[in-house]
Backbone of each chain as ProteinMPNN parsed JSONL, in Angstrom:
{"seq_chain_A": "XXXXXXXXXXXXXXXXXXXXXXXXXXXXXXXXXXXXXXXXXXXXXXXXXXXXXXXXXXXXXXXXXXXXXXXXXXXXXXXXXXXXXXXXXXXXXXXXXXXXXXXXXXX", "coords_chain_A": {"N_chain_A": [[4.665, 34.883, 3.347], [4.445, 31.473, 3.977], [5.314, 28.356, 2.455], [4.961, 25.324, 1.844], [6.055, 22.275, 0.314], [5.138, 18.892, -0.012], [5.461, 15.48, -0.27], [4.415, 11.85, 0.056], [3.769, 8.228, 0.227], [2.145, 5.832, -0.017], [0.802, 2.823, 0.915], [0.718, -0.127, -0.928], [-2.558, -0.103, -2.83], [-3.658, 2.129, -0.886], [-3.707, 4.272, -1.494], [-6.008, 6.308, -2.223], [-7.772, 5.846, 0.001], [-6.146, 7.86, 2.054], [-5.916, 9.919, 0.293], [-8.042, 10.671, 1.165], [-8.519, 11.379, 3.698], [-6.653, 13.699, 3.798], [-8.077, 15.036, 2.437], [-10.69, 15.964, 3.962], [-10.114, 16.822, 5.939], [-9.384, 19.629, 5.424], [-10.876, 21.671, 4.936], [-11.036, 22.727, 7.933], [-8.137, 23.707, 8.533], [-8.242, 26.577, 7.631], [-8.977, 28.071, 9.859], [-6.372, 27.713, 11.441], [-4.548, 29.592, 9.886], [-3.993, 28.731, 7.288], [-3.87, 29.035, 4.365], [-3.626, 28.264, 1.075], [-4.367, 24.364, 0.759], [-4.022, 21.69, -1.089], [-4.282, 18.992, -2.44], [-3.214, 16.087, -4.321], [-2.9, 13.706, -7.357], [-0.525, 11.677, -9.156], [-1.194, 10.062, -12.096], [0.536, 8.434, -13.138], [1.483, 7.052, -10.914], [0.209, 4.721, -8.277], [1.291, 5.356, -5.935], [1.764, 7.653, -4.615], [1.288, 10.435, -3.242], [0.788, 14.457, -3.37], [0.942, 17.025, -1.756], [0.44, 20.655, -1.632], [0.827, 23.561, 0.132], [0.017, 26.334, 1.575], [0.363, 28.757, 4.118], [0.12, 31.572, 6.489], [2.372, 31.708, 8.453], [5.284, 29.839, 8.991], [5.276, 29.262, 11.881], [2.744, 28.95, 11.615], [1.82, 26.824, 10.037], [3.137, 24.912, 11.688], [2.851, 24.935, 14.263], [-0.057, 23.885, 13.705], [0.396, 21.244, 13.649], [-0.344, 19.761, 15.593], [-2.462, 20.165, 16.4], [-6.068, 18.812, 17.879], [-7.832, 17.654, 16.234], [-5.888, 17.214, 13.757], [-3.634, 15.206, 14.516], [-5.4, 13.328, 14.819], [-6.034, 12.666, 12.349], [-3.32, 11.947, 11.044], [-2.974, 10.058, 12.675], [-4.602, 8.113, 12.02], [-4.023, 7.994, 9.402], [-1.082, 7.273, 8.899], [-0.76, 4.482, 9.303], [-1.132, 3.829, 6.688], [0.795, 4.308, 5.088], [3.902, 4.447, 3.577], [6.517, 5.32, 4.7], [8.021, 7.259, 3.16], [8.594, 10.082, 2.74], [8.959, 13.223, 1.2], [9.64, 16.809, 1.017], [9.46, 20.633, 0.962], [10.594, 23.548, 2.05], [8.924, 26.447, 1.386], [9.379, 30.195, 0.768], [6.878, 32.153, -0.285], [5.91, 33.821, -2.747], [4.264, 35.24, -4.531], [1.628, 35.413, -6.844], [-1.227, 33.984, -8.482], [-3.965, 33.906, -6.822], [-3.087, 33.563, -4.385], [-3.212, 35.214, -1.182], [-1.134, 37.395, -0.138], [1.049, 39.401, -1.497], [4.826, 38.887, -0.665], [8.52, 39.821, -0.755], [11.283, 38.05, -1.815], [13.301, 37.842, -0.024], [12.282, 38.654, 2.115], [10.218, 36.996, 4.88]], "CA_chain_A": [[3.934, 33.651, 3.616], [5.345, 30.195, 4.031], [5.02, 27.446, 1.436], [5.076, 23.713, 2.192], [5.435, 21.307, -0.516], [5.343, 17.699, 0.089], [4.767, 13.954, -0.886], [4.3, 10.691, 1.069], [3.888, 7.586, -0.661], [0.925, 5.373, 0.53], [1.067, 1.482, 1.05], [-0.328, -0.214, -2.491], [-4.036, 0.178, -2.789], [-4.165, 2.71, -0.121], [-3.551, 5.743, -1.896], [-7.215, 7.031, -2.435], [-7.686, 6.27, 1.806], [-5.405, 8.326, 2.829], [-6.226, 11.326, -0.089], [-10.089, 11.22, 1.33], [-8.405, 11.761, 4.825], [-6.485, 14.51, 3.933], [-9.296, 16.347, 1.65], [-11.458, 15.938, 4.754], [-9.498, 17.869, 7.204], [-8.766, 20.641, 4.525], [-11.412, 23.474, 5.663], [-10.621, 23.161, 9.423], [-6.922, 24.449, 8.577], [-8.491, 27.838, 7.558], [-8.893, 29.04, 11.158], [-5.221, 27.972, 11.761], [-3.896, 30.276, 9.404], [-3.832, 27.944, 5.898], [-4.392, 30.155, 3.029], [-4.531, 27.028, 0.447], [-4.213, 23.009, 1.384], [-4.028, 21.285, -2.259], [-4.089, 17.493, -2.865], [-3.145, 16.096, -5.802], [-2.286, 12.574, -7.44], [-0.446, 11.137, -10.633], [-1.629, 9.304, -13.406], [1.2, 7.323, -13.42], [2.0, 6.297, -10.129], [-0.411, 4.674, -8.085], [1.304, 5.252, -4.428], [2.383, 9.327, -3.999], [0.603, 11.992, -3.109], [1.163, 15.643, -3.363], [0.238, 18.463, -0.937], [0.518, 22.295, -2.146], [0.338, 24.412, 1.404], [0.18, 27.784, 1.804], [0.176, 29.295, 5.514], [0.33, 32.751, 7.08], [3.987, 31.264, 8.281], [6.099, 28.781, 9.211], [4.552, 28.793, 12.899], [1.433, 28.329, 11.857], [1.759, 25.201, 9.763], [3.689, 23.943, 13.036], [1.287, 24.949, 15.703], [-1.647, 22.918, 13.293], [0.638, 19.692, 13.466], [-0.544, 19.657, 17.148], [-4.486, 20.172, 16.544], [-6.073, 17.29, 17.66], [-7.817, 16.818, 14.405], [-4.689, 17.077, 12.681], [-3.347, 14.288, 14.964], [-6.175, 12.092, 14.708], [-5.906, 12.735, 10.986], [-2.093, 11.841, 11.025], [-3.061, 8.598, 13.55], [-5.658, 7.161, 10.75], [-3.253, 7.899, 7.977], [0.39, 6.58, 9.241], [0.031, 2.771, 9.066], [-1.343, 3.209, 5.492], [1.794, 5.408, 4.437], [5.329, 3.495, 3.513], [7.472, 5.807, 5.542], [8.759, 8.007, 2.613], [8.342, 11.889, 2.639], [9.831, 14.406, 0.545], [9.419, 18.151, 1.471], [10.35, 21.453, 0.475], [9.965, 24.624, 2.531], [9.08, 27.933, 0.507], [9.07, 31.397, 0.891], [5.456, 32.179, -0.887], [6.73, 35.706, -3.158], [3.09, 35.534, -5.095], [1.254, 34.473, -7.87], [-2.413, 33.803, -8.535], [-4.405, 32.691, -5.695], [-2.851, 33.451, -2.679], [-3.668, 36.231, -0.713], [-0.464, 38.687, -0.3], [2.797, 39.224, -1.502], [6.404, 39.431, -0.028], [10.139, 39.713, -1.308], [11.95, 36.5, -1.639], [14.204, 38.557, 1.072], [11.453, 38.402, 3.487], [9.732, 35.515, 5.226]], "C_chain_A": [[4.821, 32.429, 3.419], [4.699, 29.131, 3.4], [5.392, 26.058, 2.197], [4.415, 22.537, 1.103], [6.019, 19.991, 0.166], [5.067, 16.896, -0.364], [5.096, 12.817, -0.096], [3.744, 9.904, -0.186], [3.274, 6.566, 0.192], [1.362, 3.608, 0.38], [0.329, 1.259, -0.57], [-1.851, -0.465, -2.121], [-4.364, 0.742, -1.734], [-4.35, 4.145, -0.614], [-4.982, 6.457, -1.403], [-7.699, 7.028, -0.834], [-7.226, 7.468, 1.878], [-5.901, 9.701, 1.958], [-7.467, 11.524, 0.74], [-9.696, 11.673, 2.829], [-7.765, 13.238, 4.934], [-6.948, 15.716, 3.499], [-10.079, 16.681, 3.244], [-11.618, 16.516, 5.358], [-9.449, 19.315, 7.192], [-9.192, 22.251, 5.136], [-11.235, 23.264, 6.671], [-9.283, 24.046, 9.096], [-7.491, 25.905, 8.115], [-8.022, 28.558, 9.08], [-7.361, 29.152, 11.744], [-4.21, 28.75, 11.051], [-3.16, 29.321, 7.844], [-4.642, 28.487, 5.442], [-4.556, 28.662, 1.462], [-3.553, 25.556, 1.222], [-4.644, 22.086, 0.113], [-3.427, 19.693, -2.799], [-4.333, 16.776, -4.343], [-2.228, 14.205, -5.705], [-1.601, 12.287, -8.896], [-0.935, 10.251, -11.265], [-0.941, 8.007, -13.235], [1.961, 6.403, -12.128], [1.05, 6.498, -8.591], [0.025, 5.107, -6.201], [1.23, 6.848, -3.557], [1.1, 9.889, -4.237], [0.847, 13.081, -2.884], [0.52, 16.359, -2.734], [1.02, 19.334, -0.884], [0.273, 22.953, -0.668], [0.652, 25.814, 1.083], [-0.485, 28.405, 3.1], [0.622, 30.433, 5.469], [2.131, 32.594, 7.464], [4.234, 29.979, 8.785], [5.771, 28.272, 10.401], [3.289, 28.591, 13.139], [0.849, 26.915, 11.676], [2.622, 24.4, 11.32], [2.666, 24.131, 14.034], [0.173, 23.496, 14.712], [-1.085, 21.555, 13.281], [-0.305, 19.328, 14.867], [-1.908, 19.938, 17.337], [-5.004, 19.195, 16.667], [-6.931, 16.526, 17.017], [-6.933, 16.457, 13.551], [-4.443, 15.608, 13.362], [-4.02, 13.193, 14.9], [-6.151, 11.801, 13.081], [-4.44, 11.6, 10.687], [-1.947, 10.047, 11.488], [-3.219, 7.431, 12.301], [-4.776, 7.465, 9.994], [-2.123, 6.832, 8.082], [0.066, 5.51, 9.045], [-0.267, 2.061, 7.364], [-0.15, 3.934, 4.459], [3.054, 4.426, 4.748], [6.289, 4.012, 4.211], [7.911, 6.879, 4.768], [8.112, 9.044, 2.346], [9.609, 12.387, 1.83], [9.177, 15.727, 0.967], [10.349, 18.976, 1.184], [9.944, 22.865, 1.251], [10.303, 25.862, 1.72], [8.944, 29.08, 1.241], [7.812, 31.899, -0.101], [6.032, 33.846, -1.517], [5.569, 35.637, -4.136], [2.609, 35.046, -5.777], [-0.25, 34.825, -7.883], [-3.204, 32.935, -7.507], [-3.908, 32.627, -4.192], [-3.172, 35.304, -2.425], [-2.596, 37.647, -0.447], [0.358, 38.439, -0.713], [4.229, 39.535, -0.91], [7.588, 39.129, -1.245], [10.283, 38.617, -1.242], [12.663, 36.848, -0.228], [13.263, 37.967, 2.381], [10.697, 37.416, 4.011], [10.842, 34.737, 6.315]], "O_chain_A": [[5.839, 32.47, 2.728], [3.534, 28.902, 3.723], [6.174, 26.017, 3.147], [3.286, 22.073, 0.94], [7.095, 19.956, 0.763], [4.193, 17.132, -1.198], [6.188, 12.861, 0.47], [3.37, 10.411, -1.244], [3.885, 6.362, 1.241], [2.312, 3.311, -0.345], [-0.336, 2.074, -1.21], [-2.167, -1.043, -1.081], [-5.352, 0.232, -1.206], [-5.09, 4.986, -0.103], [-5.05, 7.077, -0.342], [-8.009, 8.119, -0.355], [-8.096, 8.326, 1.733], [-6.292, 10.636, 2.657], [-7.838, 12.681, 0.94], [-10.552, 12.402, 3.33], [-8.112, 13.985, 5.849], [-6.64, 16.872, 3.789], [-9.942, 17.845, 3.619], [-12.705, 16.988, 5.69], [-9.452, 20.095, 8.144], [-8.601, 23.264, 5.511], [-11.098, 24.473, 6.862], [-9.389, 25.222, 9.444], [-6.595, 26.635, 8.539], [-7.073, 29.301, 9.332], [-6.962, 30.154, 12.336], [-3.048, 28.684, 11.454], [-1.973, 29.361, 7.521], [-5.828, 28.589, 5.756], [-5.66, 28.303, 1.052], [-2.533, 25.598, 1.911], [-5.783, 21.645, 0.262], [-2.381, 19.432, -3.393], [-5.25, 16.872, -5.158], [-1.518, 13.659, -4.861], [-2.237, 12.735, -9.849], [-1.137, 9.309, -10.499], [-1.442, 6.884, -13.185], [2.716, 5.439, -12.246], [0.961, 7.519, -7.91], [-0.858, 5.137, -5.344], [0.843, 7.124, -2.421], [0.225, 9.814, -5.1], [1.376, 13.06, -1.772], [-0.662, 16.461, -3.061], [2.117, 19.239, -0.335], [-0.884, 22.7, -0.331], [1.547, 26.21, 0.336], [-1.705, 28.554, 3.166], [1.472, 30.687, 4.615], [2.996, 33.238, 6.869], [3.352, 29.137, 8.96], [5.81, 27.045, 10.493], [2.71, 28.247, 14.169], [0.092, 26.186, 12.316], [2.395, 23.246, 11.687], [1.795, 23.353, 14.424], [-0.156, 22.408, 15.184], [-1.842, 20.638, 12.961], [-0.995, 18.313, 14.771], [-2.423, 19.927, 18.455], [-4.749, 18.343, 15.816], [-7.015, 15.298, 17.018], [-7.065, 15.567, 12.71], [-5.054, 14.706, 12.789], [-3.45, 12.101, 14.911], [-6.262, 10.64, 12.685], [-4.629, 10.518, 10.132], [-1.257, 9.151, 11.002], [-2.548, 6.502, 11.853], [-4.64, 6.297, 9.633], [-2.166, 5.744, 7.508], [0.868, 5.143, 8.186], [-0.032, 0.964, 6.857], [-0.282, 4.038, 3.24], [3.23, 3.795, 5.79], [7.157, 3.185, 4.49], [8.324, 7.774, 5.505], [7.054, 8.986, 1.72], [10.793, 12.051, 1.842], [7.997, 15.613, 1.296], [11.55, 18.727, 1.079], [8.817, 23.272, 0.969], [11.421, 26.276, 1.415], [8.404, 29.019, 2.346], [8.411, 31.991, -1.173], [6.449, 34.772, -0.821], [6.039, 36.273, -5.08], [2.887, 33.847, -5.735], [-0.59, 35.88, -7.349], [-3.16, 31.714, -7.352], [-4.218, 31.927, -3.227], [-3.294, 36.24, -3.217], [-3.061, 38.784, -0.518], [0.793, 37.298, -0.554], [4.533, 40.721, -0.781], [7.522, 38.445, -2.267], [9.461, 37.957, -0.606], [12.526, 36.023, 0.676], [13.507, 37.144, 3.263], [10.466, 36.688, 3.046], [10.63, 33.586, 6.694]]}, "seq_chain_B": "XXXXXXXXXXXXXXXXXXXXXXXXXXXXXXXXXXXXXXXXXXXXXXXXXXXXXXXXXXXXXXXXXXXXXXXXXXXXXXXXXXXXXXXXXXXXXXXXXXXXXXXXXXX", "coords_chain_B": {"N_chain_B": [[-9.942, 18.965, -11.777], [-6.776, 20.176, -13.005], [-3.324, 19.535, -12.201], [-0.071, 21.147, -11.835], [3.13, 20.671, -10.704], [6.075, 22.829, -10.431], [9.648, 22.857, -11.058], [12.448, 25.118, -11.641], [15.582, 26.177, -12.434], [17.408, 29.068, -11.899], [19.935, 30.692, -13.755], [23.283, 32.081, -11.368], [22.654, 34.565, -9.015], [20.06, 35.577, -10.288], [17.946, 34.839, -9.775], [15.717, 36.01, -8.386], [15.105, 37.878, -10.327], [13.449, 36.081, -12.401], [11.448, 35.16, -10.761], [9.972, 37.764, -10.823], [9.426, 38.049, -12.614], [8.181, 35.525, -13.197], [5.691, 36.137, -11.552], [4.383, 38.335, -12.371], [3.083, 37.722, -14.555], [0.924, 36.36, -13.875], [-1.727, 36.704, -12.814], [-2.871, 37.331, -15.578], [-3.326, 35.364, -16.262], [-5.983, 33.877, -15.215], [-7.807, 34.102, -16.97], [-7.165, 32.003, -18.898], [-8.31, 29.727, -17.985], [-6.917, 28.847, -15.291], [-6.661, 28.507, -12.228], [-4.764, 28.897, -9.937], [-1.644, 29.691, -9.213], [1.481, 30.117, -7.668], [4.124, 31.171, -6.45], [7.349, 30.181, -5.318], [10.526, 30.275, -3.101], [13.023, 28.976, -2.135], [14.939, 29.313, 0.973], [16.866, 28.131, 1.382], [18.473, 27.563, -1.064], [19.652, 29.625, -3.196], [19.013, 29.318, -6.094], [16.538, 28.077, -7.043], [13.3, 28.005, -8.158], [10.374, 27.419, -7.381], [7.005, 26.517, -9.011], [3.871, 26.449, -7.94], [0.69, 25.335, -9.904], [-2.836, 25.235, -10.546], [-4.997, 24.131, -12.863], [-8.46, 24.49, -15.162], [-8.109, 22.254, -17.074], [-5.699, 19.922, -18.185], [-5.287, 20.882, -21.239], [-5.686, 23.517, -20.871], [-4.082, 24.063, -19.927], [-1.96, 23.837, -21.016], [-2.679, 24.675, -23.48], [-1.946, 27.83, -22.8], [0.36, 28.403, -22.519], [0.915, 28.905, -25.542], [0.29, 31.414, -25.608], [0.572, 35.027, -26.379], [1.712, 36.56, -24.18], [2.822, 34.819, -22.646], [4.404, 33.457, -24.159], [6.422, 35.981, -24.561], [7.388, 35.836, -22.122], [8.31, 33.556, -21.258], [10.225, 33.845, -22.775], [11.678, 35.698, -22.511], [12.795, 35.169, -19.511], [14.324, 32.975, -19.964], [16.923, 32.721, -20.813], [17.942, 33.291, -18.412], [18.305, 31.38, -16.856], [18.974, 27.994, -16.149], [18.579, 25.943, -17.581], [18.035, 23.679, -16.581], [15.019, 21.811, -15.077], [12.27, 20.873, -13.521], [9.374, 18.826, -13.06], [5.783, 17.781, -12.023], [3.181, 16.375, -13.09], [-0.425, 16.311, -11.944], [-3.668, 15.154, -10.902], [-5.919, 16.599, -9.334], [-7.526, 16.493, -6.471], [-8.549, 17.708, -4.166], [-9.405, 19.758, -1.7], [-8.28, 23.058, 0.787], [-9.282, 25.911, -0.976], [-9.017, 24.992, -3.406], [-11.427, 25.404, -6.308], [-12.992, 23.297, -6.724], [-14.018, 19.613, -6.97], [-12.871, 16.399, -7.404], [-12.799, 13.085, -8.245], [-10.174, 11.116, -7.595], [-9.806, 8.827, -9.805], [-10.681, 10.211, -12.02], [-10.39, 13.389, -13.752]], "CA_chain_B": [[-8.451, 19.192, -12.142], [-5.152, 19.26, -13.393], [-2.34, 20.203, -11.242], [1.128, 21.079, -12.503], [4.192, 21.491, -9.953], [6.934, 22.844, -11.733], [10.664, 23.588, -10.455], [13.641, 25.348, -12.45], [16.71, 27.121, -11.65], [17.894, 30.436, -12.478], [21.821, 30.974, -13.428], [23.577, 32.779, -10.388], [22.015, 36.122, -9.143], [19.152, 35.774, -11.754], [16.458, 33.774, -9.077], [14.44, 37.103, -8.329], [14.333, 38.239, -11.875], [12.951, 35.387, -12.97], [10.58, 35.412, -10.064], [9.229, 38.946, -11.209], [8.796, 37.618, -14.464], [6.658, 34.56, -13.288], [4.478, 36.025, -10.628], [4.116, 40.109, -13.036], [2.147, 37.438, -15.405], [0.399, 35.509, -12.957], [-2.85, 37.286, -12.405], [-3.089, 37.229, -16.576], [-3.847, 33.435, -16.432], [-6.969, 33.532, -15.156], [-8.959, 33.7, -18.247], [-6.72, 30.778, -19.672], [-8.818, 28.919, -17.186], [-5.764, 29.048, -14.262], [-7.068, 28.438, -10.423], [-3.855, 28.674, -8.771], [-0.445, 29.934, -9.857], [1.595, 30.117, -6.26], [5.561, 30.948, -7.087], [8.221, 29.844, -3.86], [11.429, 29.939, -3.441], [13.737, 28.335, -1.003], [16.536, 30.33, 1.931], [18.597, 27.392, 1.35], [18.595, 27.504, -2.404], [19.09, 30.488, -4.125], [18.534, 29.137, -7.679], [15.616, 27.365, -7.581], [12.4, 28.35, -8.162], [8.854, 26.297, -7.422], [5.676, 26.569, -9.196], [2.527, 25.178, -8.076], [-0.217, 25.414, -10.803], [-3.808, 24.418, -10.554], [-5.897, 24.485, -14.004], [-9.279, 23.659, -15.291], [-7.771, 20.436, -17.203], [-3.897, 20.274, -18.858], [-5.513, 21.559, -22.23], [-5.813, 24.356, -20.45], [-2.473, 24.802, -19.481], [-1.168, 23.674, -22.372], [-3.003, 26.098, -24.498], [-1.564, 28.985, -22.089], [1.774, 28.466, -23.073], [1.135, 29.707, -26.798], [-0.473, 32.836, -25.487], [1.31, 36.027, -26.678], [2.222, 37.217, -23.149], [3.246, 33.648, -21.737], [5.526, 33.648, -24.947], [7.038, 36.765, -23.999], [8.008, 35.665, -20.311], [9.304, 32.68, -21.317], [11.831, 34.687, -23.592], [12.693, 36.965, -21.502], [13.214, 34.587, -18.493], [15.065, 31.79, -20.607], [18.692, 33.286, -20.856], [18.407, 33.597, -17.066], [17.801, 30.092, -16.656], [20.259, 26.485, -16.424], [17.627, 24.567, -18.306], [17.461, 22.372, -15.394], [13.702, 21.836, -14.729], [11.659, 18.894, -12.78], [7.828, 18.765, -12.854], [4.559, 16.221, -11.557], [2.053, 16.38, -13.425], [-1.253, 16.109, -10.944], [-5.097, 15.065, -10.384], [-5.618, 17.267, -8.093], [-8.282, 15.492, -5.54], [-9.302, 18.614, -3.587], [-8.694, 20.76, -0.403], [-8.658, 23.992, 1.003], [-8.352, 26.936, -1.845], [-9.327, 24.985, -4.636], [-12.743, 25.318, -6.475], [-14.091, 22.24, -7.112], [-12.737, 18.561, -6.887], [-12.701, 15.28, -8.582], [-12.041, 12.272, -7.703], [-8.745, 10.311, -8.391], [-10.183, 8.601, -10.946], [-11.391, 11.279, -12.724], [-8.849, 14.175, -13.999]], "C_chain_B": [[-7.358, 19.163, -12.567], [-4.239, 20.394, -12.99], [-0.574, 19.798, -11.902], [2.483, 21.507, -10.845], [5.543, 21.475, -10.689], [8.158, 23.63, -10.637], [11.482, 23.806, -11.543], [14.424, 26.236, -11.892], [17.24, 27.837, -12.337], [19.543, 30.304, -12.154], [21.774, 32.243, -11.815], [23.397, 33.963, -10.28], [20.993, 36.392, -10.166], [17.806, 35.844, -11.009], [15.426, 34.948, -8.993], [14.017, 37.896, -9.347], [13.25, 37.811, -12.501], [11.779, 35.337, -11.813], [9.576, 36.906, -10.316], [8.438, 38.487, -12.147], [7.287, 36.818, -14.071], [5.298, 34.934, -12.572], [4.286, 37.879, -11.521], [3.21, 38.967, -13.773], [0.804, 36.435, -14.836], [-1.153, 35.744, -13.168], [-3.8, 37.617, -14.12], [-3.494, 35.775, -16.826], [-4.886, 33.034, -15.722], [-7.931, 32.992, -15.775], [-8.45, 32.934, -19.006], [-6.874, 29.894, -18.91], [-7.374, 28.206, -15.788], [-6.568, 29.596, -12.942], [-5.811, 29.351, -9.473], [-2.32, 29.197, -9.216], [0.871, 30.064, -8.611], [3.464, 30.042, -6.709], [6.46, 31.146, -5.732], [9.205, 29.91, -4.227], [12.398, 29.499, -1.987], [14.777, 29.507, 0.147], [17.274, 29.719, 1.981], [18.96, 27.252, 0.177], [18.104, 28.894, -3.318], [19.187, 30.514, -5.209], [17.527, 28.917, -7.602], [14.05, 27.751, -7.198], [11.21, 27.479, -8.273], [8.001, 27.161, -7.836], [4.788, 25.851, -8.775], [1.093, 25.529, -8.962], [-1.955, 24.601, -10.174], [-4.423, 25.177, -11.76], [-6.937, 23.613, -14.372], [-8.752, 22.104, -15.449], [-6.415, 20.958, -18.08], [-4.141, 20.944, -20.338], [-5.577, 23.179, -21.644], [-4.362, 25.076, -20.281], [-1.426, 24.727, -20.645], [-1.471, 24.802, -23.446], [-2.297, 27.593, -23.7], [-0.443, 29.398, -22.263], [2.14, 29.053, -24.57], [0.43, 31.424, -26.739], [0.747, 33.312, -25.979], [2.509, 36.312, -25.325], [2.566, 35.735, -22.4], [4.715, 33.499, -22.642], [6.434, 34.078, -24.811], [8.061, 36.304, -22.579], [8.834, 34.427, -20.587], [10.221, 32.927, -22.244], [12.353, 35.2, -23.06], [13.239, 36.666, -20.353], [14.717, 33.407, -18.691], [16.491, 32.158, -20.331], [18.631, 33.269, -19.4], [18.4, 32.266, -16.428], [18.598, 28.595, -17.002], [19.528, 26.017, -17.343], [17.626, 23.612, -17.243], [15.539, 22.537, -15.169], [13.063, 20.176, -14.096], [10.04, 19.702, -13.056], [7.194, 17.445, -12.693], [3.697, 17.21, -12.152], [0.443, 15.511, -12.583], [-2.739, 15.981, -11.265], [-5.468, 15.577, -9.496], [-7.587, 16.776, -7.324], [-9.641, 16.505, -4.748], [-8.553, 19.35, -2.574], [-8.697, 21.679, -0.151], [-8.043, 24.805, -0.067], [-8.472, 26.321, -3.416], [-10.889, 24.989, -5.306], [-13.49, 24.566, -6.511], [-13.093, 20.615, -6.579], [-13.812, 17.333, -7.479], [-12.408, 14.087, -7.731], [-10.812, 11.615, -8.537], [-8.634, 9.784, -9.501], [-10.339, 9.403, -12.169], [-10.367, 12.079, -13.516], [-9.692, 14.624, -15.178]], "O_chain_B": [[-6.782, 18.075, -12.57], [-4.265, 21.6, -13.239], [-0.067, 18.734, -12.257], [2.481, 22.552, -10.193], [6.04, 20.548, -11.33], [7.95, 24.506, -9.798], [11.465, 22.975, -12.451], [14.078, 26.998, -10.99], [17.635, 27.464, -13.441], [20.188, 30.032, -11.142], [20.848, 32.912, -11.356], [23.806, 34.698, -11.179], [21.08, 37.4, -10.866], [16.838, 36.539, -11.318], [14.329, 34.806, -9.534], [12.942, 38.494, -9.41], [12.35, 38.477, -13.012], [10.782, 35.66, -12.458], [8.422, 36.909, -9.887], [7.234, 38.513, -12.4], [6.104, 37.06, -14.308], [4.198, 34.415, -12.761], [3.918, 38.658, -10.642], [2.07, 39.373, -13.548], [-0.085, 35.946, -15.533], [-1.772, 34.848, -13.742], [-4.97, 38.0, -14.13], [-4.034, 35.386, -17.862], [-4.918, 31.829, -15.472], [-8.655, 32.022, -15.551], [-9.059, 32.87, -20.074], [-5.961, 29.077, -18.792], [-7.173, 26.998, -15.662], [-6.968, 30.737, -12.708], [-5.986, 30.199, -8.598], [-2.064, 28.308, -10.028], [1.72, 30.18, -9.494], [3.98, 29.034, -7.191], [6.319, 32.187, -5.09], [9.41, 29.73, -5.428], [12.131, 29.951, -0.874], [15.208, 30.551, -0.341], [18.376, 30.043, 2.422], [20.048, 26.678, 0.145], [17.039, 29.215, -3.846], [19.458, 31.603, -5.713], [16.98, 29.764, -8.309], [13.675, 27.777, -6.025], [11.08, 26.81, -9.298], [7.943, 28.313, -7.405], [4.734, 24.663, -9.092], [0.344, 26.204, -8.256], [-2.032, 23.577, -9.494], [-4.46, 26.405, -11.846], [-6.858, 22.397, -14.195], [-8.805, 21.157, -14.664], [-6.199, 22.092, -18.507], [-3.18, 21.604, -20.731], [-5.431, 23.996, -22.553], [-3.855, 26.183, -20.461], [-0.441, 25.386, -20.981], [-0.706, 25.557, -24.045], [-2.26, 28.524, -24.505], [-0.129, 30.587, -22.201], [3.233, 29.538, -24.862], [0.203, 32.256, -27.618], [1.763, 32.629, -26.104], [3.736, 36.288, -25.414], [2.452, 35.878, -21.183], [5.833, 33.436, -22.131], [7.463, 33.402, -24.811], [9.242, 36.536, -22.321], [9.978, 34.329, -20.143], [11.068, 32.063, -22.471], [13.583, 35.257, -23.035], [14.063, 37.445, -19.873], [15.667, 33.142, -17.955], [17.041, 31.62, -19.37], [19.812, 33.202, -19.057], [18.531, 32.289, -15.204], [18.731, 28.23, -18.17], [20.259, 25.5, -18.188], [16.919, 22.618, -17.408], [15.049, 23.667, -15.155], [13.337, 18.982, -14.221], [9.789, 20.899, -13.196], [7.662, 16.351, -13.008], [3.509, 18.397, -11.887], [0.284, 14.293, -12.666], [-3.108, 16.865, -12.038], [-5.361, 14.883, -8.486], [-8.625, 16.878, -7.978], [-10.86, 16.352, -4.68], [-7.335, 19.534, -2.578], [-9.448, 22.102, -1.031], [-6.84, 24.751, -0.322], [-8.13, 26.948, -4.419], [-11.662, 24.404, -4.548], [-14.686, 24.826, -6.374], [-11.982, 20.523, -6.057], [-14.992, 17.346, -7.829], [-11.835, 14.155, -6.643], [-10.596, 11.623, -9.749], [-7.69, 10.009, -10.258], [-10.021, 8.975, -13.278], [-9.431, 11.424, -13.974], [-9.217, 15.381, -16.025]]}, "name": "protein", "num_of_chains": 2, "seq": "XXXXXXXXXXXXXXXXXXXXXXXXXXXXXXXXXXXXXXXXXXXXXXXXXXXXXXXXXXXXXXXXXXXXXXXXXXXXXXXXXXXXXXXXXXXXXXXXXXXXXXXXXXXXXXXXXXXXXXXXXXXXXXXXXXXXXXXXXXXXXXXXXXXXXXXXXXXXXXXXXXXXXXXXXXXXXXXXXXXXXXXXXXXXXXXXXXXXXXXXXXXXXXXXXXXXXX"}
């Protein structure tokens, strides 16, 4: 399975927008093959936001950029987002909570 | 919620040891109130290992760490390990895969 961590960093006083847009969307990604979709904020800093993914693979989270909920999602978000992303692509090798396991090897 | 993402890096040739380690105890952290436990690792980085955590609230997670068998793993993983580590500590908001949600405020 294929992991996708990220963070984007929201204009000031937009943060909580932009989380309620991306909670919103959350159960549609089931049918595209998103096993979890996990939004998260800090305490201490009022602009970032964190999203936990977990997809079937790597072409699934890409096919769902192109859903055109996702896109309308993506539309309404962008002009309240500062430009800065961080991202990390995983290989998903198990844990609690996801649905199968692989090798680090495989994926 | 309270959402932990946690990275550290294993000395050279260690990364899938230490990956046994974290995801063989995984499925034991349920009943220390543990949602989510989700262990990645990169194809362009073979040290470094991601956690993503979701737990009732950080007492939670915090208490999990003096368990017996959390003890253990983090002994037996340690020697394999730079001491390098990063973590965000998280509010986690909502989304697909988690049980419940909160708002931002909240935590």
């Amino acid at each position: 399975m294929y992991g996708y961590l990220g963070s984007m960093k929201a204009k000031s006083g937009h943060r909580d927008e932009v989380v309620a847009i991306l909670v919103s969307g959350a159960d549609g990604l089931r049918a595209a093959g998103c096993h979890l979709y996990v939004v998260g904020v800090s305490e201490s800093d009022d602009q970032t936001i964190h999203v936990s993914e977990v997809w079937d693979s790597k072409a699934h989270h890409d096919a769902s950029l192109q859903l055109p909920e996702t896109r309308a999602a993506i539309a309404k978000a962008m002009p309240m987002l500062t430009g800065e992303f961080n991202s990390h692509e995983l290989a998903i090798v198990g844990g609690l909570g996801v649905p199968s396991t692989s090798s680090p090897s495989e994926n």
